[in-house]
C-alpha positions in Angstrom: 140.6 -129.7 -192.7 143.2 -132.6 -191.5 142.1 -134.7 -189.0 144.8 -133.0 -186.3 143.1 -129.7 -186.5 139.9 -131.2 -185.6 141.7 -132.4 -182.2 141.6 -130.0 -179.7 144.3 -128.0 -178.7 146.1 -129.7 -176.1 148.5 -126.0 -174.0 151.4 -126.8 -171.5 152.0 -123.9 -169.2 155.9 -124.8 -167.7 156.7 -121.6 -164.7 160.3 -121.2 -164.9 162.8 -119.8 -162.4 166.7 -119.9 -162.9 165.9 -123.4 -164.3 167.9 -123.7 -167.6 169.4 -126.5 -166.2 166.1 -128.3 -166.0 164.3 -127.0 -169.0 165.7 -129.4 -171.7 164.6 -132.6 -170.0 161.2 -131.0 -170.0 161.4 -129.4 -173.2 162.8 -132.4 -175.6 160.5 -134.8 -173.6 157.7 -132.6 -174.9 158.9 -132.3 -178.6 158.8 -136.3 -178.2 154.5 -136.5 -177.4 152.8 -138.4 -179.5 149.4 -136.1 -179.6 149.5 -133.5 -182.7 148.1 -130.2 -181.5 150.5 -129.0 -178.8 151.2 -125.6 -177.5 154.1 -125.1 -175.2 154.4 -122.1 -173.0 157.1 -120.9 -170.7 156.1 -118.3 -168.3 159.6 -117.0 -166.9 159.7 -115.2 -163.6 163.0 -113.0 -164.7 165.7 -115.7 -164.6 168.9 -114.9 -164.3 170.7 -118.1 -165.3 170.3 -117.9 -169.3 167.5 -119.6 -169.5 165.6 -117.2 -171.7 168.8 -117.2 -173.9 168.9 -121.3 -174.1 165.0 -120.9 -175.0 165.2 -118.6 -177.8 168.3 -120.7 -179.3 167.4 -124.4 -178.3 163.3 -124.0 -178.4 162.3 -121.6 -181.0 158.5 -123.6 -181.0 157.9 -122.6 -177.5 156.4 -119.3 -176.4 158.0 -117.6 -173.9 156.4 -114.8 -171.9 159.5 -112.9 -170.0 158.1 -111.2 -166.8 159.7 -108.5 -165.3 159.7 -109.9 -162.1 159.0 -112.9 -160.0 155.4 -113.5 -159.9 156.1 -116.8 -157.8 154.7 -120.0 -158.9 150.8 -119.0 -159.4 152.1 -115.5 -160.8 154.0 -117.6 -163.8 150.8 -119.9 -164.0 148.5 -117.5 -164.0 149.9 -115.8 -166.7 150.6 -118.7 -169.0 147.0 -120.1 -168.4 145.6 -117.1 -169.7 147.6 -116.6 -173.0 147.4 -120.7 -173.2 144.7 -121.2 -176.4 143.7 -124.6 -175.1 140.5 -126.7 -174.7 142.7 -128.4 -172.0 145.6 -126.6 -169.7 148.3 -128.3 -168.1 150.8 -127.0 -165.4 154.0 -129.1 -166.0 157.2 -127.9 -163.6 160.2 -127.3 -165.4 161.9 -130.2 -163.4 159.6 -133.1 -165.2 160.2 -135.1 -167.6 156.6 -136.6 -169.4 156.1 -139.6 -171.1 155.6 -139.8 -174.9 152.0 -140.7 -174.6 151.7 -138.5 -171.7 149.3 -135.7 -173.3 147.1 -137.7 -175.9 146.5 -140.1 -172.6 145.4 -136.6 -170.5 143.5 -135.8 -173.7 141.5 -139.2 -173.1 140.9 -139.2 -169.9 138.8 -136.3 -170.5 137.2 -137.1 -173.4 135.8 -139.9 -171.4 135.2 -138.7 -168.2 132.7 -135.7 -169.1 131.6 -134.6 -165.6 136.0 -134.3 -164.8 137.2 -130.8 -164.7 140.8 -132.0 -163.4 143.1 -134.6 -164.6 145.6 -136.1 -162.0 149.0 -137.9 -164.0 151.0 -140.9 -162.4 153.6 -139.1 -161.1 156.9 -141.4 -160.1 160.1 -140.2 -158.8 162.7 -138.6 -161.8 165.9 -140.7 -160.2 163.8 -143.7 -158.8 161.6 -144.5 -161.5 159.4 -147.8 -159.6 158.7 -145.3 -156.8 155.7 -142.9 -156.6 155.7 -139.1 -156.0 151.8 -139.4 -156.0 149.0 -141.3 -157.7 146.7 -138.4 -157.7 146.2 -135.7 -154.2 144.1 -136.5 -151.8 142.4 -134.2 -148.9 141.8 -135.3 -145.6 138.6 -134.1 -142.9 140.9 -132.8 -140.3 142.2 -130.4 -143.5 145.7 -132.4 -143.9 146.8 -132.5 -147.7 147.9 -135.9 -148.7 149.9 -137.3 -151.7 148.3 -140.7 -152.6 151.1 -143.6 -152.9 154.1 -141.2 -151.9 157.3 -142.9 -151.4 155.7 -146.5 -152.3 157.1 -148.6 -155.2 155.2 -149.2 -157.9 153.8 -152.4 -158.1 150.7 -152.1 -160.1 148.4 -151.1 -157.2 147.5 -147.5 -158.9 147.1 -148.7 -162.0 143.3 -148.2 -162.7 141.4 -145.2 -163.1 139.9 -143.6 -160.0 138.1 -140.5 -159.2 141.1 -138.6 -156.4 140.1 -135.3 -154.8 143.0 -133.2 -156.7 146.0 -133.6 -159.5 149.1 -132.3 -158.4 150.2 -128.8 -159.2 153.3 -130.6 -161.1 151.9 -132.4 -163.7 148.1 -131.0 -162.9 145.7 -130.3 -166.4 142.2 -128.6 -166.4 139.4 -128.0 -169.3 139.2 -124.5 -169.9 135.4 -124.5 -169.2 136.4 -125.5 -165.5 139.2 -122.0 -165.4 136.6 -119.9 -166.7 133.9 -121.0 -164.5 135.5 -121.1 -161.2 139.2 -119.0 -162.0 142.6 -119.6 -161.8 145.7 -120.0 -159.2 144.8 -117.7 -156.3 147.7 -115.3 -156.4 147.6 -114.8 -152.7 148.9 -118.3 -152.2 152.5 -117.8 -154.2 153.3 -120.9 -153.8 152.3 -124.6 -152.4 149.1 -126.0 -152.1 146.8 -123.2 -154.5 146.6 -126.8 -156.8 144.5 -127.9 -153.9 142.3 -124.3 -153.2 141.8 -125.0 -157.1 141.0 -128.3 -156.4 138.3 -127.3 -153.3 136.8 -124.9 -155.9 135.9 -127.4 -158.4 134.8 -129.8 -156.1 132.5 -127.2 -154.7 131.1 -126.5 -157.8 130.6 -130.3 -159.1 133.6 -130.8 -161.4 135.7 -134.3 -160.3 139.5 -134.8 -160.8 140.1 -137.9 -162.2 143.4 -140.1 -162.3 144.8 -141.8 -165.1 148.1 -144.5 -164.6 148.4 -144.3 -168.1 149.5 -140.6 -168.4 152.6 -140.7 -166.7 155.3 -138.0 -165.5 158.8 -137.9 -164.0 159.3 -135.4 -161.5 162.6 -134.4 -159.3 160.7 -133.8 -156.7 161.0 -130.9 -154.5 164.1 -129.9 -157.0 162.3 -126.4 -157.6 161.2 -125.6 -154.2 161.3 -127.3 -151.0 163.1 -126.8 -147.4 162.0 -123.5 -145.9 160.1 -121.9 -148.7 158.0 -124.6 -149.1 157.7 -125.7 -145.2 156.5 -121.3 -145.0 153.9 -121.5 -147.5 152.4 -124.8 -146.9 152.0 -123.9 -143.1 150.1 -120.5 -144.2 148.3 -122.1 -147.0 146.9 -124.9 -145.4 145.4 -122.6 -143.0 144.1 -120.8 -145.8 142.3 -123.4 -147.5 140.8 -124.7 -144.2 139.3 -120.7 -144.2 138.4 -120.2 -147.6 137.2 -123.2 -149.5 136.1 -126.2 -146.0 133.0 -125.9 -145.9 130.6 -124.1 -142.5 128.9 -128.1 -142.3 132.0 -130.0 -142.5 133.5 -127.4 -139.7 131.3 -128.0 -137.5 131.3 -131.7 -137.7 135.1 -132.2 -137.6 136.7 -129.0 -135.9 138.2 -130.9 -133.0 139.9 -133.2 -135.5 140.8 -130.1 -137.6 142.4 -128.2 -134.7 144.5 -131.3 -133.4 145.8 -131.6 -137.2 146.8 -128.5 -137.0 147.8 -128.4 -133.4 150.2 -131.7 -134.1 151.7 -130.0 -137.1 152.8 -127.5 -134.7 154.0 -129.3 -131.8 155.9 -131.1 -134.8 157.6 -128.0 -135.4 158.3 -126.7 -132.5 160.1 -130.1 -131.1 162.1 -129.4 -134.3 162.8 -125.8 -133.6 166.6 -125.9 -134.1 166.1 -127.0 -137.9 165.2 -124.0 -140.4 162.2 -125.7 -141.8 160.5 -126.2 -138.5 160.6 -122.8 -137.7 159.7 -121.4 -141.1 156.4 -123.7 -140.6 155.6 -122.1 -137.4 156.0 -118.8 -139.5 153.8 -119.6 -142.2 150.8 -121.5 -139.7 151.4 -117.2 -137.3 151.5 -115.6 -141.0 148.1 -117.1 -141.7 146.2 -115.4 -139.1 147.1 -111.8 -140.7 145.1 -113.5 -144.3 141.7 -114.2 -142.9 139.9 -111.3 -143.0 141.1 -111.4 -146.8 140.2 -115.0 -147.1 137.0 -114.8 -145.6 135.8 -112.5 -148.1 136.9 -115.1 -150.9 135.0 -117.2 -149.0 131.5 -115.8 -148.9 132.1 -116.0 -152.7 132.9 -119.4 -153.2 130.7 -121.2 -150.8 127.8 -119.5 -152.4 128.2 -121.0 -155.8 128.6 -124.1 -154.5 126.2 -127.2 -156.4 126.8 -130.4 -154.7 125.8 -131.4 -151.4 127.6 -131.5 -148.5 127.0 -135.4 -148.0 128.7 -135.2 -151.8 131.6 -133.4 -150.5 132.2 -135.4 -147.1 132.4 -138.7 -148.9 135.0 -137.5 -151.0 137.4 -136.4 -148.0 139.9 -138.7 -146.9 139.2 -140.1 -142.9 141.9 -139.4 -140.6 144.1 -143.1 -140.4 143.4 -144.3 -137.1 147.2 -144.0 -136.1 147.1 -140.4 -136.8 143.9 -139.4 -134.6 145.6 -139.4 -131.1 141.9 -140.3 -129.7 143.0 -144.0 -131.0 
């Protein structure tokens, strides 16, 4: 046996929708890694653009699964995590670019870090290359969502390995043991923020998320979603997470700050009513209250197998900054 084989197998799941003009970026930059055992997959959600064409004549290694429809983002994930083969599963988006040491430093990470179900990438901006998309994801008390390092320049202050609540769903990788203990993507969400209800689940169960500077990603960020999609499903979905995964303790304790988050997000919105975005947030945060009796069920579920304590859990939130509590 050589000694690749005795490496684990290292799978890529990249969701794909009308992206063909993304895909070779993502694609070449993979043939490039550095690590041995690498399976690619490409879970299409019925493009229309050629990409499946440009695949099967530009990327005969990759394996393509063609669904019929779209499946949205945790459709196409879903589906390639579970024909992925790998001890270790990453979610890549079709609109990154990785570097060439990217995987066998993911690889590491774990290898080291046995109590880490999740691995969080450096993750710096595709056209701005000093400037960070996020250092690993963060999640606040008052159930705000928060990239760590967004927009800041790079200057070395994220470059040591830290324990971060979540890994971003663009460049986010998982040991299988962690997917077949606590699941996959919740379908329900679509899109946005199911990295994070992954994320909660682990937590809750005692796997940690750890981020490494030294496997690093280019992402164009919000290039394959964004605007009023995204501003729909994040205002549902971060409903949904407060619902299914924050915990009955952690409620109690914090609800005031929780319901001014979320009270803020919508007077946000609402001052910006004339833009499309605003108002497809105050659609997503209405749309939420028709998913709780469905998220409620999920959530007798999952708080019932939690393992870790909820002093455990609290110190790993994020507090609300002082400038963004409106009791300072």
């Amino acid at each position: 046996m050589s000694a690749d084989t005795d490496l684990p197998l290292f799978s890529v799941v990249i969701p794909n929708w009308n992206g063909a003009h993304h895909l070779p970026p993502c694609l070449d930059a993979l043939r490039a890694q550095t690590y041995p055992r690498l399976e690619v997959i490409v879970a299409d959600n019925a493009s229309t653009d050629g990409s499946l064409a440009l695949l099967a004549e530009c990327y005969p290694e990759v394996r393509v699964i063609a669904l019929p429809q779209n499946r949205g983002f945790t459709g196409a994930c879903n589906t390639g995590m579970q024909a992925a083969g790998g001890a270790y599963v990453a979610l890549l988006n079709n609109d990154t670019e990785v570097d060439p040491g990217w995987a066998a430093a993911v690889v590491d990470a774990f290898e080291r870090y046995p109590d880490t179900g999740l691995v969080a990438s450096k993750m710096l901006l595709f056209n701005d290359r000093r400037r960070f998309h996020t250092a690993g994801d963060l999640y606040r008390v008052d159930g705000r969502l928060v990239n760590r390092g967004v927009w800041e320049e790079d200057r070395g202050q994220y470059d040591h390995e830290e324990y971060v609540f979540s890994a971003c769903g663009g460049s986010s990788t998982y040991r299988r043991a962690l997917l077949d203990d606590v699941g996959l993507l919740d379908d329900d969400f679509f899109f946005s923020c199911e990295d994070m209800d992954l994320a909660w689940r682990a937590q809750l169960t005692g796997y940690r998320c750890i981020y490494t500077p030294n496997a690093v990603v280019y992402h164009h960020l919000a290039a394959t979603g964004g605007g009023v999609t995204a501003s729909f499903y994040d205002g549902r979905n971060t409903i949904w997470i407060l619902i299914k995964d924050y915990p009955a303790a952690l409620w109690r304790k914090h609800w005031r700050k929780i319901l001014r988050a979320q009270w803020g997000l919508a007077w946000e919105a609402l001052r910006a009513w004339r833009g499309a975005a605003a108002r497809a947030r105050l659609r997503g945060m209405t749309a939420a209250l028709a998913g709780v009796p469905k998220m409620l069920r999920k959530r007798r579920a999952i708080q019932q197998g939690r393992r870790v304590s909820i002093a455990y859990l609290e110190s790993i939130l994020m507090p609300v900054p002082p400038g963004d509590d409106p009791r300072q």
